[in-house]
Rosetta silent file (secondary structure, phi, psi, omega in degrees, C-alpha in Angstrom):
SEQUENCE: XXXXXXXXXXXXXXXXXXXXXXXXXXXXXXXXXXXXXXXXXXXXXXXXXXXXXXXXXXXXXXXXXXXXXXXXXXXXXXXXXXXXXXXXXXXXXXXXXXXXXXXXXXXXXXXXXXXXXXXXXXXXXXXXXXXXXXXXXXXXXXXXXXXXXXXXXXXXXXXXXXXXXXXXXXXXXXXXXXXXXXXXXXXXXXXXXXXXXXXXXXXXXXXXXXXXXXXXXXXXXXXXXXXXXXXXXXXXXXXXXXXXXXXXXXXXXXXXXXXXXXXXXXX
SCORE:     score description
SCORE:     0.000 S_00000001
   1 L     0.000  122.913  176.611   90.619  115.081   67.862 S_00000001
   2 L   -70.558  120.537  163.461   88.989  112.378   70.070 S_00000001
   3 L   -51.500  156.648  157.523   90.860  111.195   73.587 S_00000001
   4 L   -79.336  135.631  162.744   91.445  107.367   73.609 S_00000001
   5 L  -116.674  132.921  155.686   89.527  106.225   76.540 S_00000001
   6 L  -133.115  127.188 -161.984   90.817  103.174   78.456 S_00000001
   7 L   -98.971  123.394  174.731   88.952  101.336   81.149 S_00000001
   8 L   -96.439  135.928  163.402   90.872   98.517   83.286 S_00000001
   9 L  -127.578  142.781  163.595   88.535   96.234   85.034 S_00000001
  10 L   -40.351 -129.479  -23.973   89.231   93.787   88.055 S_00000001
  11 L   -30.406  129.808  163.353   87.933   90.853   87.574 S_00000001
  12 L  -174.649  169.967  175.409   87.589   88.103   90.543 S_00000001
  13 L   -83.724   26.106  176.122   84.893   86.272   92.114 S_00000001
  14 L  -118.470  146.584 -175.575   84.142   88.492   94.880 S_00000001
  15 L   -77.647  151.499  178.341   81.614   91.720   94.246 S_00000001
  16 L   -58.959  -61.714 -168.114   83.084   95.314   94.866 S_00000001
  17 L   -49.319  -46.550  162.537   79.879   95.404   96.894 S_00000001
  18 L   -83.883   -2.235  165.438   80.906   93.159   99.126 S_00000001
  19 H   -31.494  -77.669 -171.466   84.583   94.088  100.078 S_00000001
  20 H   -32.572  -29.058 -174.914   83.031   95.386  103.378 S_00000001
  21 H  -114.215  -28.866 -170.185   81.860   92.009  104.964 S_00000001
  22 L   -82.345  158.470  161.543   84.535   89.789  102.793 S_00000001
  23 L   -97.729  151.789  178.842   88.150   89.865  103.437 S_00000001
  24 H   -59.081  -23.535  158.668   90.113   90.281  100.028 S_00000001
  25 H   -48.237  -20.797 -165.043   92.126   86.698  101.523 S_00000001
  26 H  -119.992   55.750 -171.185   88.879   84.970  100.907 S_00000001
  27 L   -98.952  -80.764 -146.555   88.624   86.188   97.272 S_00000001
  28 L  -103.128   20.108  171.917   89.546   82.931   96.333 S_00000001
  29 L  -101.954  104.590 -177.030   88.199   80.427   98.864 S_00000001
  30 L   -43.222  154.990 -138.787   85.152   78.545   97.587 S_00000001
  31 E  -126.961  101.356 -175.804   81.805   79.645   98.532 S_00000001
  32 E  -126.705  136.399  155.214   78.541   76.598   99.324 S_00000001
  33 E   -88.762  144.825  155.049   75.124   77.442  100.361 S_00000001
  34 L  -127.465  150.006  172.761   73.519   75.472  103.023 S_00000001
  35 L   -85.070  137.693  169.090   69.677   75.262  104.576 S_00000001
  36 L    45.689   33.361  171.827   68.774   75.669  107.859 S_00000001
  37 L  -115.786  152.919  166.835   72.098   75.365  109.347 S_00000001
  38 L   -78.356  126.384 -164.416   73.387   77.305  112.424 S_00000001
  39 L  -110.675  146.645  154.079   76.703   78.961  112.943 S_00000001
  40 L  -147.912  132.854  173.527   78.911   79.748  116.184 S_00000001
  41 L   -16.481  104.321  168.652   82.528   80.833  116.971 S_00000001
  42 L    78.285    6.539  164.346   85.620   78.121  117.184 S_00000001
  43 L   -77.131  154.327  163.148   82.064   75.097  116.814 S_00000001
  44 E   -87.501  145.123 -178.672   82.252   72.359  114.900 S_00000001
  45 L  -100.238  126.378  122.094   80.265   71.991  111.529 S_00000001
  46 L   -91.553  172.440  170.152   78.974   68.782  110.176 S_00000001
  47 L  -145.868  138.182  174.046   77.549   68.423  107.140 S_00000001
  48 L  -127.890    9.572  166.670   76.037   64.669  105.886 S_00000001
  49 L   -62.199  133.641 -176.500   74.109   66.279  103.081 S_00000001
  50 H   -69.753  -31.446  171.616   75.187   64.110  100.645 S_00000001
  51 H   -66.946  -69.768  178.151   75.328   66.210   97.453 S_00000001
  52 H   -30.935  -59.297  168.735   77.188   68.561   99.474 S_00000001
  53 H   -48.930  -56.686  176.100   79.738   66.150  101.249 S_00000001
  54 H   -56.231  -44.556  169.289   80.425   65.332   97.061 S_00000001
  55 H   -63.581  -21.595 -169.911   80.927   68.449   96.043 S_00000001
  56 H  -111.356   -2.287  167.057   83.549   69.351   98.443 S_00000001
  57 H   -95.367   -3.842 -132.351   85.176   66.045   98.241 S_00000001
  58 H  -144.714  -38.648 -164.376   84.845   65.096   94.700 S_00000001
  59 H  -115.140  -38.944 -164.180   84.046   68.570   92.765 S_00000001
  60 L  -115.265  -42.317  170.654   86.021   71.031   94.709 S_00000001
  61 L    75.580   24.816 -141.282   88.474   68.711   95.743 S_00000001
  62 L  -105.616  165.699 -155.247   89.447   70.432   98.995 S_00000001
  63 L  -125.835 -178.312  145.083   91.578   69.045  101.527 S_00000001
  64 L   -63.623  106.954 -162.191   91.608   68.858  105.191 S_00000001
  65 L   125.212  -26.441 -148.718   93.428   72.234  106.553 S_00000001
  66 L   -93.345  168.108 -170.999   92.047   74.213  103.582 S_00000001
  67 E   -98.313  170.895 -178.969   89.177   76.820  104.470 S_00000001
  68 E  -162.642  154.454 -176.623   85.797   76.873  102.897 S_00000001
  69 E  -118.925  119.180 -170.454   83.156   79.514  103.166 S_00000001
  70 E  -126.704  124.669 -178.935   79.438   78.210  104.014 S_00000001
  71 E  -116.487  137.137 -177.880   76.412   80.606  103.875 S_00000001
  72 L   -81.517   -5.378 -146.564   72.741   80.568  104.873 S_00000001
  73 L    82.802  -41.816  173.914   71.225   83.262  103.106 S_00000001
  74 L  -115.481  -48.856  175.183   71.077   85.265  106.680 S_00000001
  75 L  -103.672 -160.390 -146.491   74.537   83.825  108.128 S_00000001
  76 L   108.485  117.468 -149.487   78.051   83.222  107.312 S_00000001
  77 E  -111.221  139.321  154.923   80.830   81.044  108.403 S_00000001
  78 E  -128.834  131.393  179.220   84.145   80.560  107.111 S_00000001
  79 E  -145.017  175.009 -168.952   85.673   77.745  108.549 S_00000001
  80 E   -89.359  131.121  174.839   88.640   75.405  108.397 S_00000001
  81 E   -86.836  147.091  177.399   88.202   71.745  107.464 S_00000001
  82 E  -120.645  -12.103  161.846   89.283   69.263  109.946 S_00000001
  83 E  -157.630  150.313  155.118   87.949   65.566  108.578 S_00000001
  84 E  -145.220  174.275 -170.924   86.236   64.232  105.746 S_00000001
  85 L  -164.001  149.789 -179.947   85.034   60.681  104.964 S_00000001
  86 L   -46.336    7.245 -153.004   82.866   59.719  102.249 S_00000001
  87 L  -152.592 -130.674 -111.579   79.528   60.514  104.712 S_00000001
  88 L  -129.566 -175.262 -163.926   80.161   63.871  106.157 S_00000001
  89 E  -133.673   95.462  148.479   82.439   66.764  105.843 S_00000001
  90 E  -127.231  136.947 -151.965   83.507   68.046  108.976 S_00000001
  91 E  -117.023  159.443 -165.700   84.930   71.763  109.801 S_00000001
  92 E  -118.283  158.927  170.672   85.836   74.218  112.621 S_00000001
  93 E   -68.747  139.082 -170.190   84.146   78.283  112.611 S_00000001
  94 E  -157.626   12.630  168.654   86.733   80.015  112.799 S_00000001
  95 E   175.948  119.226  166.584   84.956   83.347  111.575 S_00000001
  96 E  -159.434  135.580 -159.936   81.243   84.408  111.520 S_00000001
  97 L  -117.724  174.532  178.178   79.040   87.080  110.738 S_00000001
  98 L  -105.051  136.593 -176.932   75.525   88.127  109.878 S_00000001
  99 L   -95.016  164.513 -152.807   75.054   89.189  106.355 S_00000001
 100 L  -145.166  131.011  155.633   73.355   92.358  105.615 S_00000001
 101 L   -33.705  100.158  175.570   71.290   93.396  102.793 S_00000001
 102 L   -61.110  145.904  178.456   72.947   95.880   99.837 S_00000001
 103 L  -117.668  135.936  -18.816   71.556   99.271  100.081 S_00000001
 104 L   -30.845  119.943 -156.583   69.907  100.851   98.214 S_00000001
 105 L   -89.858  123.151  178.783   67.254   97.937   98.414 S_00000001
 106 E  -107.956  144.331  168.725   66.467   97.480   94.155 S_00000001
 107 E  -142.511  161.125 -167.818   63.959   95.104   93.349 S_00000001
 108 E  -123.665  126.758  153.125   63.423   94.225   89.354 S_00000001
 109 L   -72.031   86.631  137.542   60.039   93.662   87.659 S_00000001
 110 L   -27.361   93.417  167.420   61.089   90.816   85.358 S_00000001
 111 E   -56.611  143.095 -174.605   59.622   90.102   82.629 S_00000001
 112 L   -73.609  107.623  152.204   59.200   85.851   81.705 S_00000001
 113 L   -78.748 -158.899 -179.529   61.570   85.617   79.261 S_00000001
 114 L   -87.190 -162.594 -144.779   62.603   82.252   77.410 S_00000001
 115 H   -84.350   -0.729  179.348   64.169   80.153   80.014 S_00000001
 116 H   -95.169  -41.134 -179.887   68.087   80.254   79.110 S_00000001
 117 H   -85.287  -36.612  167.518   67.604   84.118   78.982 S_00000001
 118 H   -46.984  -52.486 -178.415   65.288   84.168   82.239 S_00000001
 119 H   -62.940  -38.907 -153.677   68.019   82.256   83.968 S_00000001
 120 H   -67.822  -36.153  179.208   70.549   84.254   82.813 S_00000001
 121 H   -56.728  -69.961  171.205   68.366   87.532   84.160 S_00000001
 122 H   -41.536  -45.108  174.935   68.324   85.749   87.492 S_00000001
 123 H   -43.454  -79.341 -154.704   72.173   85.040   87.406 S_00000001
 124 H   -68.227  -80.244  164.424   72.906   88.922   87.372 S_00000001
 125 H    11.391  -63.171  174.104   70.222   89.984   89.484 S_00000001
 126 H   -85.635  -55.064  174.026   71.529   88.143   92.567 S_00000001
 127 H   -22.587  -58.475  173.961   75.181   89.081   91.743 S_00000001
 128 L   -67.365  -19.696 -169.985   74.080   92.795   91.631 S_00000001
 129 L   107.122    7.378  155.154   71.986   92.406   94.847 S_00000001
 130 L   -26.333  120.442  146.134   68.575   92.190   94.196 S_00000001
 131 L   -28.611  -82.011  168.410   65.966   92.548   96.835 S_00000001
 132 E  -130.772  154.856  170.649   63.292   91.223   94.951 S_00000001
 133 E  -114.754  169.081  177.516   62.591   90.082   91.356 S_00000001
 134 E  -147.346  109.022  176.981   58.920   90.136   90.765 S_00000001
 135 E   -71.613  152.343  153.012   58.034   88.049   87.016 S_00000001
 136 E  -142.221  171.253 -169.765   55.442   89.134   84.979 S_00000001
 137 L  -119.232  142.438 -176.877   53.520   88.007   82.385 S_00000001
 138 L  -139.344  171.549  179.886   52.928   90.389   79.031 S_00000001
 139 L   -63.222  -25.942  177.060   50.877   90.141   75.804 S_00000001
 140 L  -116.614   30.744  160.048   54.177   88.702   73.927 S_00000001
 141 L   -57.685  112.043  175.077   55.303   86.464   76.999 S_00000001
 142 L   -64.526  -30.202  169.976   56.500   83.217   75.121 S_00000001
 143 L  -156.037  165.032  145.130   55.896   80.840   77.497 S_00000001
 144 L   -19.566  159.580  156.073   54.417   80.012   81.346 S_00000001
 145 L   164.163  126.209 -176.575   56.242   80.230   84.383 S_00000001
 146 L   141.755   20.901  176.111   55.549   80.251   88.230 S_00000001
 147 L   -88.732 -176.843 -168.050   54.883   76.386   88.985 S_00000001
 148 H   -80.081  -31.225  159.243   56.481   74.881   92.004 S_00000001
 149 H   -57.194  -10.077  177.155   59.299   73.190   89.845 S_00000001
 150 H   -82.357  -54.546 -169.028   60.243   77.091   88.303 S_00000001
 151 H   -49.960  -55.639  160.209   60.523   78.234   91.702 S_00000001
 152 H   -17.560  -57.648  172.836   63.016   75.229   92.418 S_00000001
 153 H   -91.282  -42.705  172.545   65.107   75.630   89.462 S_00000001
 154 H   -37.458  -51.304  169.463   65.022   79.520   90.150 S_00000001
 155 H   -63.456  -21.134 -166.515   66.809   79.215   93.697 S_00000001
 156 H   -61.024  -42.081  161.792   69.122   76.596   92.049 S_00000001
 157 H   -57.498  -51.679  177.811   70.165   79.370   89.714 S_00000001
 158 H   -44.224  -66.540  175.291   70.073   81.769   92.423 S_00000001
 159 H   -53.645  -49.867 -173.446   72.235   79.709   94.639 S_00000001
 160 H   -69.128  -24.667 -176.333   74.893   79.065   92.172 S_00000001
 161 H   -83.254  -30.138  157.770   75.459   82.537   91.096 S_00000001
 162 H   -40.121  -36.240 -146.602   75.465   83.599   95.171 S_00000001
 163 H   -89.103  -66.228 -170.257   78.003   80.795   95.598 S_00000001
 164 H   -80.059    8.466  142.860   80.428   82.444   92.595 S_00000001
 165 H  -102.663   -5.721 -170.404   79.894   85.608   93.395 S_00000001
 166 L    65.779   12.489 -170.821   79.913   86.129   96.848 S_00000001
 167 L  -118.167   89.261 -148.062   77.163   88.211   97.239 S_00000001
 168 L   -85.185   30.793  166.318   75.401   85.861   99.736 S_00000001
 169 L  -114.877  109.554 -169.493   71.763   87.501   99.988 S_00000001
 170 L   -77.334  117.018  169.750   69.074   85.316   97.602 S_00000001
 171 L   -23.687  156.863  170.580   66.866   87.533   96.205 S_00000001
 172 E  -112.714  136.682 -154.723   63.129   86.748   97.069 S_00000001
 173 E  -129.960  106.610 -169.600   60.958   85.742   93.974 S_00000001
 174 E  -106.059  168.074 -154.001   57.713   86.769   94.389 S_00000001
 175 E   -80.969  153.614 -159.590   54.637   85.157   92.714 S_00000001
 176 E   -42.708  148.047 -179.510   54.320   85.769   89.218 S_00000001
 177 E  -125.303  153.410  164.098   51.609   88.920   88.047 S_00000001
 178 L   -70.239  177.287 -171.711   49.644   89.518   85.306 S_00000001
 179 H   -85.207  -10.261  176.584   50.721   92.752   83.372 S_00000001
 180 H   -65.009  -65.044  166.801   47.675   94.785   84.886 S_00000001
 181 H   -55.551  -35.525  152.739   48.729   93.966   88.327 S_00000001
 182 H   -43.788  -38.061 -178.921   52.380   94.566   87.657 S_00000001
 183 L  -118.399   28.536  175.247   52.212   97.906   87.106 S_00000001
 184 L   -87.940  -31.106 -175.359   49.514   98.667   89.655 S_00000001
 185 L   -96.007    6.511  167.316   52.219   97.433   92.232 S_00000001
 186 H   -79.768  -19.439  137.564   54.622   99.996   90.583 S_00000001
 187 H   -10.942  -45.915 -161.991   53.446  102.279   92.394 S_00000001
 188 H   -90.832   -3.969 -171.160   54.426  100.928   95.893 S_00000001
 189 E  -115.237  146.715  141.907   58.295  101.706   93.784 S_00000001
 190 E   -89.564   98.470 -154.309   60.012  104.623   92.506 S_00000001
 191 E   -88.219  175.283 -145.598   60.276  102.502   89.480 S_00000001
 192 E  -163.682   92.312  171.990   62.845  103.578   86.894 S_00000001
 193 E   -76.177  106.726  166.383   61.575  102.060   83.097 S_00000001
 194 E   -53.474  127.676  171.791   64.243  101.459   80.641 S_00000001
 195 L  -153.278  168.025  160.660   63.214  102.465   77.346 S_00000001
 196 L   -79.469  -23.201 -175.444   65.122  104.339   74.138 S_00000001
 197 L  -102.750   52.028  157.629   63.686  108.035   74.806 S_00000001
 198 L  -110.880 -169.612  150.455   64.605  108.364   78.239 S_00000001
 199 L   -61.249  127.043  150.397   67.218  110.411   80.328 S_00000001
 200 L    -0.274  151.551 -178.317   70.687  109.555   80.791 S_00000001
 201 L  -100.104  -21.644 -171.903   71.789  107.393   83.418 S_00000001
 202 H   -84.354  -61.069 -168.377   74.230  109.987   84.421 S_00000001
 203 H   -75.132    8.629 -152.746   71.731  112.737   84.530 S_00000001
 204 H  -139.624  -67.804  165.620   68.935  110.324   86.223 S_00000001
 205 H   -79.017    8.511  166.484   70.644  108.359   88.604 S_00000001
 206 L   -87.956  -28.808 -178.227   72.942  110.498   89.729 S_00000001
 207 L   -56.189  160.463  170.882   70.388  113.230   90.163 S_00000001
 208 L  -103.019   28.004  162.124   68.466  113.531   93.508 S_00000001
 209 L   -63.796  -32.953 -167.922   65.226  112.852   91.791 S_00000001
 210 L  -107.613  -24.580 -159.092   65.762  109.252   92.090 S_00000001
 211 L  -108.273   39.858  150.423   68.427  108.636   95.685 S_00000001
 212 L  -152.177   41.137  141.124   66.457  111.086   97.654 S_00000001
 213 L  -112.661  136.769 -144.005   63.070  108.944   97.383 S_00000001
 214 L   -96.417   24.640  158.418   62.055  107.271  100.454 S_00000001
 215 L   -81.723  174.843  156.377   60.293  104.171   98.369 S_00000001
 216 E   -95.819  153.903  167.349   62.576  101.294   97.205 S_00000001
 217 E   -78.918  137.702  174.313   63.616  101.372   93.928 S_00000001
 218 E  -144.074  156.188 -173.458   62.862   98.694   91.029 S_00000001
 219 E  -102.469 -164.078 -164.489   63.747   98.434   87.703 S_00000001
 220 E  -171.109  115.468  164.537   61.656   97.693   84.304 S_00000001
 221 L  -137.054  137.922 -161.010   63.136   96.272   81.113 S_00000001
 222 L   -86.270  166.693 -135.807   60.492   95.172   78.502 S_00000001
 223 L  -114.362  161.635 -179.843   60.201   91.082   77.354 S_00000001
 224 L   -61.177  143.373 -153.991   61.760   89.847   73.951 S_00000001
 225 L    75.893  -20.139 -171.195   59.623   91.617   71.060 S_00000001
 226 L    71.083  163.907 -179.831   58.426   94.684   73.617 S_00000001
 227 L   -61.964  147.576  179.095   55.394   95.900   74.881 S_00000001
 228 L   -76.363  146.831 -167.722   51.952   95.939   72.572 S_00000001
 229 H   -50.569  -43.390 -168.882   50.963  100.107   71.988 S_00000001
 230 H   -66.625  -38.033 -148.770   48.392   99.555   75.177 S_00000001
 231 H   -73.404  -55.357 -174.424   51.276   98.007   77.470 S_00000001
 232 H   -58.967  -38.262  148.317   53.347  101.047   76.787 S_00000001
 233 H   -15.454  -91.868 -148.147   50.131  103.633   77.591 S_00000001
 234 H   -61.573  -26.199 -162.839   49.963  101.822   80.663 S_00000001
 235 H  -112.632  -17.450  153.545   53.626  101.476   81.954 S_00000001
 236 H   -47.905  -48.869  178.706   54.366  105.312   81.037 S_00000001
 237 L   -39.477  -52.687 -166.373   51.282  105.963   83.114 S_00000001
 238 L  -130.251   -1.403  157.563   52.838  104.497   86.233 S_00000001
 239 L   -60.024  149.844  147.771   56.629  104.683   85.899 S_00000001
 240 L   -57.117  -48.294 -164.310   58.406  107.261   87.766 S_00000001
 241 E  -144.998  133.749  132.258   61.306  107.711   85.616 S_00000001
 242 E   -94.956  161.009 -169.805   62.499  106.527   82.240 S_00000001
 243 E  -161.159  133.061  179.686   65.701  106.052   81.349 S_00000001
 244 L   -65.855  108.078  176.934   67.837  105.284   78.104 S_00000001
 245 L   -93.656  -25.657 -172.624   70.789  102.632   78.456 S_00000001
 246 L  -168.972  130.447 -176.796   72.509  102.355   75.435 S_00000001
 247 L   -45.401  -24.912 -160.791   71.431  103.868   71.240 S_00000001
 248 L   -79.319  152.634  167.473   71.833   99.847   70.401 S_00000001
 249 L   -62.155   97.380  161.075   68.934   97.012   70.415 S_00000001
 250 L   -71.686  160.681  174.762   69.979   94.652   73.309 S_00000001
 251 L   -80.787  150.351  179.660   68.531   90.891   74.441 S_00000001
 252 H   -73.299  -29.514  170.240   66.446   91.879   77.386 S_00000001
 253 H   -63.333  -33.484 -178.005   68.624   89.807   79.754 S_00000001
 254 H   -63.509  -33.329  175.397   71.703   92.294   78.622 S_00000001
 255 H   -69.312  -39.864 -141.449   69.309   94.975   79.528 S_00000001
 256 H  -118.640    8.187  170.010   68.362   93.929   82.734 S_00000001
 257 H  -110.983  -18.605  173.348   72.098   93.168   83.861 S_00000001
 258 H   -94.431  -24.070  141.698   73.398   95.965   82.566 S_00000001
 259 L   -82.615   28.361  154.231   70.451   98.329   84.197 S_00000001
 260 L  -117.395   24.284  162.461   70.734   96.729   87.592 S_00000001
 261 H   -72.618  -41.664 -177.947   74.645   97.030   87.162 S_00000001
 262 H   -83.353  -17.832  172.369   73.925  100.496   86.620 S_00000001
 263 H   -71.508  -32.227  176.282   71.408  101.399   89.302 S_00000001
 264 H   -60.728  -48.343 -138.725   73.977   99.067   91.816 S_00000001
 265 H  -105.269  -41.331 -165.519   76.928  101.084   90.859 S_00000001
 266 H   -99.152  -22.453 -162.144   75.340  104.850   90.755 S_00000001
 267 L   -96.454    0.000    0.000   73.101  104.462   93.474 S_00000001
């Protein structure tokens, strides 16, 4: 006779990962990236970006008294607002820290998927805490991707899922490789290939085969269609580890959020 298994999950917009620098009070206090701004104790913030000033008057709808959380990428301030006017937003610091990188540092080789599934692969990625993603290009890679307008729309993605998740370190998106150079730089990884004939995730990342190697770690999930007979030679060749996530066929973005959920979570 089979137990009934039942799993309760949490939900909220703040990551597990990040309990440690957030307080669970700010769970629910919206979350804006800004560029190249500077933070200090009890200072005043302005902000005159204009998209920005709109969103928190217009989109967010926030009031003067109410808190808001604004992050750099490096910093982060939560501060109180104290005026707004149709032209700037301004707010007092009233708490700020430096943010620090999750550890283990994972970085994902990323294959170019199509561009709804690509984003969506970026979306998780920074949620879980990516390092780095590093695209490639494969023999059944569907389209281009690595112009200055990808990169653009990449942080934009990037940014938004930081902003709703709380997990306020953007990944770095490095420039796109052929598949020959991709797994030449797997090397420099203890890289961990998703495939169907691998080990357990249980028996692989839990093991000290993989959390007591002094590289960083990165992951590998193959491109919609899979690798051509040569690709797979070659990425056997130079993996570290394979490893099985689930008997079913998945979309490659479901693969690549559910192995860096699991490398995030076990690691």
């Amino acid at each position: 006779m089979h137990k009934k298994i039942c799993v309760w999950a949490v939900c909220d917009s703040e990551s597990n990962n990040q309990m440690s620098m957030n307080k669970v009070g700010e769970s629910h206090v919206f979350s804006l990236y800004v560029d190249k701004k500077e933070f200090k104790n009890n200072q005043l913030c302005e902000l005159t970006d204009t998209d920005l000033v709109h969103r928190i008057t217009h989109v967010l709808r926030l009031e003067v008294g109410e808190e808001l959380i604004l992050f750099t990428g490096t910093y982060r301030a939560l501060i109180t607002l104290e005026h707004m006017d149709k032209k700037r937003v301004i707010g007092r610091v009233v708490e700020f820290s430096q943010i620090h990188v999750l550890t283990p540092y994972i970085s994902w080789f990323l294959p170019v998927l199509e561009r709804e599934d690509f984003e969506n692969a970026l979306t998780m990625l920074t949620v879980y805490g990516a390092y780095t993603i590093i695209p490639f290009i494969s023999q059944k890679s569907r389209r281009n991707w690595g112009s200055d307008k990808d990169f653009e729309r990449a942080k934009k993605i990037m940014v938004a899922a930081a902003e709703q998740s709380k997990q306020y370190v953007l990944p770095l998106i490095e420039p796109v490789l052929s598949f020959e150079h991709m797994t030449k730089k797997m090397t420099e990884y203890t890289t961990v290939l998703f495939e169907f004939d691998g080990q357990s995730p249980r028996e692989l990342l839990l093991g000290d085969n993989v959390q007591k190697k002094p590289k960083t770690i990165a992951g590998l999930v193959g491109p919609e269609g899979g690798f051509s007979a040569e690709e797979e030679a070659l990425l056997r060749a130079h993996a570290t580890h394979v490893c099985t996530l689930v008997p079913m066929t998945l979309k490659a973005c479901d693969a690549v959020s559910l192995g860096m959920g699991l490398m995030r979570s076990l690691l």
